[in-house]
Structures are given as C-alpha cells and as structure tokens.
N, C-alpha and C positions, 0 to 999 in steps of 0.2 A: 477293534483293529487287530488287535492279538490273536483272537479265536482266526480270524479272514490270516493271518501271516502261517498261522501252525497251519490251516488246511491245504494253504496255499502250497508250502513246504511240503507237504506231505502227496501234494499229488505229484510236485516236482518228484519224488525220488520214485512214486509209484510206475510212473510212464517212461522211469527214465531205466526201469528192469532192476530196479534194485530190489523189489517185492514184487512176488509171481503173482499172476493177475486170473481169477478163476472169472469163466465166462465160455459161452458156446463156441467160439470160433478158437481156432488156432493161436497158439500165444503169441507167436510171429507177428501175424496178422493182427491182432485186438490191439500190440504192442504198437507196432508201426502206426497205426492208424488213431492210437491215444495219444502216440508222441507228434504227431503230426499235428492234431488239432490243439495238444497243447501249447508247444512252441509258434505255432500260427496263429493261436488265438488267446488262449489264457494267460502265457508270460507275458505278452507286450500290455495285456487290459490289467492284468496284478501288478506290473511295475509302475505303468502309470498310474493307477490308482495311489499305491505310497508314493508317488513322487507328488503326487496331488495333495495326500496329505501335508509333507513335506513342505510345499508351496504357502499352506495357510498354516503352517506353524509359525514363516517368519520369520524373523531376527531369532528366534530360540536355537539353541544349541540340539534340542532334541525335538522327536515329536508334539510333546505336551508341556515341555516347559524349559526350564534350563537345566532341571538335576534327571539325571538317568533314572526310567524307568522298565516295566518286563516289558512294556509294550516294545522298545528301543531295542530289546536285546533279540526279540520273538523276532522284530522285522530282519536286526541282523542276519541272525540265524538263515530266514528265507531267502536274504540276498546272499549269502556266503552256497548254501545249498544249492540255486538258479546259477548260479555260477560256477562251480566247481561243475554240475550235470552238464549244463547246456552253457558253455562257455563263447562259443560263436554268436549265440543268440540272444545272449547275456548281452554283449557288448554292443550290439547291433541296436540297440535298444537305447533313445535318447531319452537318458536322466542324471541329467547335472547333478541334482540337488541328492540324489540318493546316492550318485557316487561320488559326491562328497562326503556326506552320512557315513554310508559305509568307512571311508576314510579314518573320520575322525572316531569311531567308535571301534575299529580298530587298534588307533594310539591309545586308547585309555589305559592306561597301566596294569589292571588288573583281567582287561578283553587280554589285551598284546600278551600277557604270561597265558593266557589260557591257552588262546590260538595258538603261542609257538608252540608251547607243551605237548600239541596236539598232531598226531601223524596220522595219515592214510593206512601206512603199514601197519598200526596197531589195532585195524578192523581185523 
C-alpha cells in the first residue's frame, strides 16, 4: 500500500505542472489532457481504494493496527498532496473514513509540529 500511496503521490504533483512532462505533443496539451484523466479517473479510484483499506481496518486507529506505521504516514502524505493540488476535487470525493484518518494523524503531536513547521513559501 506504500509503494501504490508514493506513486499515487507522485503522479498527483506530476500532472498537476509541478514537474515538466517530456513527450511529443505540447506541454499544454499533454498537461491538460493528464490532468483531466487524472482528476476524472485516478483520484476518485486511489481515494476509494484507501478508503477501502480503511474500511477493513476497523475499530484500529490506523491502517494495520493501532500504533503508527510508514504505511499511515506515506498515505498521509498522498492525501495532504491530493489536496493541496486539486482541492475542489479533493473534496468532491466521498471518504468519511479518510477524512477522518487524515484528521486524527494530523493531531498527533509530533505530525502537528512537523506540518506547522512547514510553509509553502519555503519551496
């Protein structure tokens, strides 16, 4: 599930023009037309999919048990990323269970100092 969140992650920022994209047609073009199929088809099938996960974890506080693991951090990651890129389509998107996740892996004391610590203006 880790490897599927970083790839997942990583096509989010790719289509979303934060890495130039080498291919035959126009970058315009190649762009618009990655971000199209992604947000129409791959965020809504990757979100339900961790929300699926999600669902058969349970009464657990996290994906695989009750104490934090990378898998928990990796997915954060892809939902903090999906949501900052594509925030409308972020939201648009019915997952209880993940926005909750996200929620409470947020509060954790040592996520919460990292996230504040952390600004856009220091890209």
């Amino acid at each position: 599930l880790s490897t599927i969140a970083i790839e997942y992650a990583h096509e989010a920022e790719s289509v979303s023009g934060m890495h130039p994209l080498s291919s035959g047609g126009a970058w315009e073009t190649v762009s618009s037309d990655r971000t199209t199929h992604f947000v129409t088809q791959r965020l809504p099938s990757f979100l339900a999919h961790f929300e699926h996960c999600l669902s058969v974890a349970q009464d657990k506080a996290f994906l695989f048990s009750a104490r934090l693991t990378y898998c928990d951090v990796v997915v954060l990651h892809a939902l903090i990323t999906t949501e900052t890129l594509f925030p409308e389509e972020f939201s648009a998107v019915p997952i209880p269970l993940l926005t909750a996740f996200k929620t409470r892996m947020e509060a954790l004391d040592r996520v919460h100092t990292f996230l504040s610590s952390f600004t856009l203006s220091r890209l």
